[in-house]
ZAMARKE-488956 format. One line per field, with one value per residue (C-alpha): residue number from 1; residue in one letter; x, y, z. Coordinates in Angstrom, 1 decimal, m for minus. Each point is the difference from the previous one (the first is absolute). Layout:
BEGIN
n = (NUM/...);
res = (A/...);
c1 = (X/...);
c2 = (Y/...);
c3 = (Z/...);
# end
This chain:
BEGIN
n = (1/2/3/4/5/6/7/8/9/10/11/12/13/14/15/16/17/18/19/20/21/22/23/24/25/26/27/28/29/30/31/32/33/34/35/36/37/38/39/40/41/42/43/44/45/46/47/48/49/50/51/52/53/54/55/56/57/58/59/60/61/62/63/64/65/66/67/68/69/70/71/72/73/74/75/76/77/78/79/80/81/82/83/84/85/86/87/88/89/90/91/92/93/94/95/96/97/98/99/100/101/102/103/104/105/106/107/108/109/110/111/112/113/114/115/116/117/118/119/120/121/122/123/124/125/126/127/128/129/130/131/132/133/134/135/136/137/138/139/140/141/142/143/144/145/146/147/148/149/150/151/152/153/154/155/156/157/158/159/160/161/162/163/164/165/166/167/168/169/170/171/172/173/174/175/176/177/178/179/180/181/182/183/184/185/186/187/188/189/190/191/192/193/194/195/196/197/198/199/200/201/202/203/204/205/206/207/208/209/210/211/212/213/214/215/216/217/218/219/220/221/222/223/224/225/226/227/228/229/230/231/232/233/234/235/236/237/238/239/240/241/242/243/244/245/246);
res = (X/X/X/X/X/X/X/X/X/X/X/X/X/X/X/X/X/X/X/X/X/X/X/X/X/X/X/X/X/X/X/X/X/X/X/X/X/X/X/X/X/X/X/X/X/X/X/X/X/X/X/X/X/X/X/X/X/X/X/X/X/X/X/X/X/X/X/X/X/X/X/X/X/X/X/X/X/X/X/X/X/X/X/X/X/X/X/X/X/X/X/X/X/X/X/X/X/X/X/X/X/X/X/X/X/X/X/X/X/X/X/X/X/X/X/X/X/X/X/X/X/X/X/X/X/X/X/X/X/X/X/X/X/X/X/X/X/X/X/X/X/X/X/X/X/X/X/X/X/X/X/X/X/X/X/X/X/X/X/X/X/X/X/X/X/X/X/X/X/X/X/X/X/X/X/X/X/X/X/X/X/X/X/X/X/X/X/X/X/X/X/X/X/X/X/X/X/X/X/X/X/X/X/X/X/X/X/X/X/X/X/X/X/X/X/X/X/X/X/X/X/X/X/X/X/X/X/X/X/X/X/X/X/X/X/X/X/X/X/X/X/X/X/X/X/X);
c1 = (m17.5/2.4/2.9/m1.2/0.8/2.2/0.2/m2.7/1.1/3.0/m1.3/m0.5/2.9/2.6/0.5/2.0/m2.9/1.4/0.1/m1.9/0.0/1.4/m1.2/m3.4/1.5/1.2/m3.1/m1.3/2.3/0.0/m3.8/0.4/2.1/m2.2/m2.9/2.2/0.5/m3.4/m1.4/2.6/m0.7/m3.6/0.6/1.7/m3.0/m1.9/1.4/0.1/4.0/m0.4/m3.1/0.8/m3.8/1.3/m3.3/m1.9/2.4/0.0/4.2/m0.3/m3.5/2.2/3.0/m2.0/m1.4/3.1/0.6/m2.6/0.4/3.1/m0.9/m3.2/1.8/2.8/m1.8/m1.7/3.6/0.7/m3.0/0.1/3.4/m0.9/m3.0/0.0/0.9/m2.6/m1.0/1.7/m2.9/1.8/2.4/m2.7/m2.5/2.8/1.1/m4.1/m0.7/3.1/m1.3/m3.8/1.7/2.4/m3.4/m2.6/3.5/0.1/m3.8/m0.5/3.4/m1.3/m3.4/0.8/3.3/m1.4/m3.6/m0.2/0.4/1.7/m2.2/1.3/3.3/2.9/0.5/m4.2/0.4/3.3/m2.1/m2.8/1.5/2.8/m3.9/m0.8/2.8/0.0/m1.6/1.9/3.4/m1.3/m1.6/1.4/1.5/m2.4/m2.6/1.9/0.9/m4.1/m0.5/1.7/m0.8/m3.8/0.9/1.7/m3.2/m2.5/m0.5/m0.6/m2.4/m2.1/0.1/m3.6/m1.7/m0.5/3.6/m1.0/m0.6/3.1/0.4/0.6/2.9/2.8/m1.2/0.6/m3.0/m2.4/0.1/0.7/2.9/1.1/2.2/2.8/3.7/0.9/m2.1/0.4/m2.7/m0.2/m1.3/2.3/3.1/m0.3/1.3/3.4/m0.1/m0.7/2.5/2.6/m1.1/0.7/3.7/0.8/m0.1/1.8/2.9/2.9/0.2/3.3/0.3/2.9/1.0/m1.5/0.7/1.6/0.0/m2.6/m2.3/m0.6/0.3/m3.2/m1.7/0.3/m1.8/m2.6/m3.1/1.9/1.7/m3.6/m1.6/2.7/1.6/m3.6/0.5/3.7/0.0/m3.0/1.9/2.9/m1.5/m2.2/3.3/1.5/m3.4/0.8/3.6/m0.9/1.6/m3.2);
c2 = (m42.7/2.5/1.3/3.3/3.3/2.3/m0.3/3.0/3.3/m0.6/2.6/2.5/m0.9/0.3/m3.5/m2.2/m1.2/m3.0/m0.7/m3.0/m2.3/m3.2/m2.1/0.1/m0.6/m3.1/m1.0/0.4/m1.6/m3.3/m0.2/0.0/m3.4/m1.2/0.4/m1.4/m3.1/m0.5/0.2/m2.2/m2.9/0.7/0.0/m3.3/m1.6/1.3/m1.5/m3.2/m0.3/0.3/m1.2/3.0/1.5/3.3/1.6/m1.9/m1.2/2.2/0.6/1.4/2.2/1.2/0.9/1.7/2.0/1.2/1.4/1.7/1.5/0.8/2.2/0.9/1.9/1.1/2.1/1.8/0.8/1.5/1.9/1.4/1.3/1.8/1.1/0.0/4.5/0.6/m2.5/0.7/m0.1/m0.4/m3.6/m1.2/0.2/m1.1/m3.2/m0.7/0.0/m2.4/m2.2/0.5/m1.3/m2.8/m1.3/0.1/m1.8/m3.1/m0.3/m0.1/m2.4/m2.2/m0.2/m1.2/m2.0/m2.1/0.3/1.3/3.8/1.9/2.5/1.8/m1.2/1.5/3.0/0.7/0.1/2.7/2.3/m0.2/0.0/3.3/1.7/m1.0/0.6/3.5/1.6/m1.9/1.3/3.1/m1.9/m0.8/m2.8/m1.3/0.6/m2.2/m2.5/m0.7/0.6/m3.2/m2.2/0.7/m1.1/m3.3/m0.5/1.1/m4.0/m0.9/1.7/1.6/m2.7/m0.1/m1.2/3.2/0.3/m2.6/2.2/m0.8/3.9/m0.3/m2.4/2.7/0.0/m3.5/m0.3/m2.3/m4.1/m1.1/m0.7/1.2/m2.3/2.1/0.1/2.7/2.1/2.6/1.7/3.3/m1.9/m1.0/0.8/3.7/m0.6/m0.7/3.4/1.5/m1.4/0.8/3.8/m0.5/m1.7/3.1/2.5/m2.1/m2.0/0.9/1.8/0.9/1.6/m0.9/m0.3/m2.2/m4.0/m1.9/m3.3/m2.5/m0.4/4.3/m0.6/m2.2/1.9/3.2/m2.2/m1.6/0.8/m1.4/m3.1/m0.8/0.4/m2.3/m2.0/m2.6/m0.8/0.2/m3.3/m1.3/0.4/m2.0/m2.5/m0.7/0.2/m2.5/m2.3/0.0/m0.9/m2.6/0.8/0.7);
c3 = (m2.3/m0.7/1.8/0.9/m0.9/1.5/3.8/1.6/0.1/m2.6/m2.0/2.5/1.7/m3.1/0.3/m2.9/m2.2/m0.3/3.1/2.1/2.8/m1.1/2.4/m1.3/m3.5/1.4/1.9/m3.5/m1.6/2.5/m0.3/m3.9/0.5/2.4/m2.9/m2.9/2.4/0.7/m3.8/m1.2/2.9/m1.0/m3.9/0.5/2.1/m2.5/m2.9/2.2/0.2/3.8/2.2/2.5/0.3/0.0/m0.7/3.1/3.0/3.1/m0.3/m3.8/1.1/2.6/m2.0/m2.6/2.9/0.8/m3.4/m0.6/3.4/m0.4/m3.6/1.6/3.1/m1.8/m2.4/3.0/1.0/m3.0/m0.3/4.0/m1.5/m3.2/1.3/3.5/m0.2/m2.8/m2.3/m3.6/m2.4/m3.1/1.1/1.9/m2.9/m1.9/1.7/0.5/m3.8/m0.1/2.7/m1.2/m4.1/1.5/1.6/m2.8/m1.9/2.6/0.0/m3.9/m0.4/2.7/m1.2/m3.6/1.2/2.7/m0.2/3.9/0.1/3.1/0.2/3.4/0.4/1.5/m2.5/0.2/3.5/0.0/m2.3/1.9/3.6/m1.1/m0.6/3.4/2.0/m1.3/3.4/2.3/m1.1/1.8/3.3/3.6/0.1/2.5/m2.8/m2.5/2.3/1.0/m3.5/m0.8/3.0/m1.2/m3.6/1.5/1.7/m2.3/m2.0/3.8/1.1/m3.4/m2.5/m1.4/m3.2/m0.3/m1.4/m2.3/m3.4/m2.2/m0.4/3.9/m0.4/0.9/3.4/1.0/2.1/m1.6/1.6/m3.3/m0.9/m3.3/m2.4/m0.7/m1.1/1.9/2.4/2.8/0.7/2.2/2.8/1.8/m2.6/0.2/3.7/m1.8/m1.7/3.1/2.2/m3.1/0.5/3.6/m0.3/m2.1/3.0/2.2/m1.7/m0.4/m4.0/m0.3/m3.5/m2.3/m3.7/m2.1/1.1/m3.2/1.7/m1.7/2.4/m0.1/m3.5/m0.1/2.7/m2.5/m3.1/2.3/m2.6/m3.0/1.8/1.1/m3.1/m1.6/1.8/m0.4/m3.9/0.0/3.0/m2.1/m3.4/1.7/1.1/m3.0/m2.1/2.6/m0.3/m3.9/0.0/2.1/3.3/2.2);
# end
């Protein structure tokens, strides 16, 4: 979920540190929106000021999707471009303690807030999918690219009760569907990761000073706008459901 460290090889290359490619900022950044929309149409079902079904009909699953793609692939990006000369042990242990905090955060808040834990939503799956994606920042591209068309079809062709053990839940692979909040698990959302690794060899990354525009803005504070941005909409519109204008 964050906006990446320095662009690969700024270091050895003598590079401005501050230096980034703001497009990705801004990918960030537009996805972040997306989410905040999303939440607050569903925080507004849920309170029962809309009847929208954002949580159940096919449109809303779909545009959820897309979010959590869109984070999902985006933080493969940034990690192909860290990492992708030599993987730089102390920010990646760094940003995955982070990741691995801001997780255990949303599952203990949901769990005593709504009474439904997430317990591998979208920042689980980061952590565990940077871990993951470690060897094929090294790999042909080929490799990567198979890689992921295997993880898209993995819940096709090897879902088994077998998978069914709740300590298996990561994997996706069990038939039964799991009641959850929020939930991507490696099969098939590491495919996102991987195809995130393989955008970062071949779009354009022009490097530049760092964006000031909003939207880069956002894309920089991803991890604290997501951790947030929930009980500030929900503060809101309780407030508004008090004063009597919901």
């Amino acid at each position: 979920m964050s906006a990446g460290d320095r662009p690969q090889g700024a270091a050895k290359a003598g590079a401005c540190p501050a230096a980034r490619v703001a497009w990705i900022d801004r990918a960030r950044g537009i996805a972040l929106v997306a989410m905040i929309v999303f939440h607050f149409s569903y925080d507004l079902d849920m309170l029962g000021v809309t009847q929208w079904d954002v949580g159940g009909a096919p449109g809303w699953r779909l545009f959820a999707m897309s979010i959590a793609g869109s984070f999902i692939a985006l933080a493969g990006v940034s990690l192909q471009l860290a990492h992708g000369r030599g993987v730089r042990w102390r920010g990646f242990l760094r940003r995955l303690g982070q990741l691995v905090l801001a997780a255990a955060a949303v599952t203990l808040a949901t769990h005593y807030a709504m009474g439904a834990a997430v317990w591998f939503g979208i920042l689980h799956a980061i952590a565990v999918f940077s871990v993951l994606a470690l060897p094929f920042l090294f790999a042909p591209g080929w490799l990567v690219a198979l890689a992921a068309l295997l993880t898209l079809a993995a819940p096709h062709v090897l879902t088994s009760d077998l998978f069914s053990h709740p300590a298996l839940y990561p994997l996706g692979l069990s038939p039964t569907r799991w009641f959850a909040l929020d939930y991507e698990p490696v099969f098939p959302w590491f495919a996102a990761t991987l195809a995130g690794l393989l955008v970062a060899r071949i779009a354009p990354l022009p490097r530049g000073p760092v964006a000031s525009d909003l939207l880069a803005r956002m894309g920089r504070h991803s991890l604290v706008i997501y951790l947030l941005h929930q009980p500030i909409l929900l503060a809101i519109l309780m407030g508004a459901r008090q004063l009597g204008l919901l």
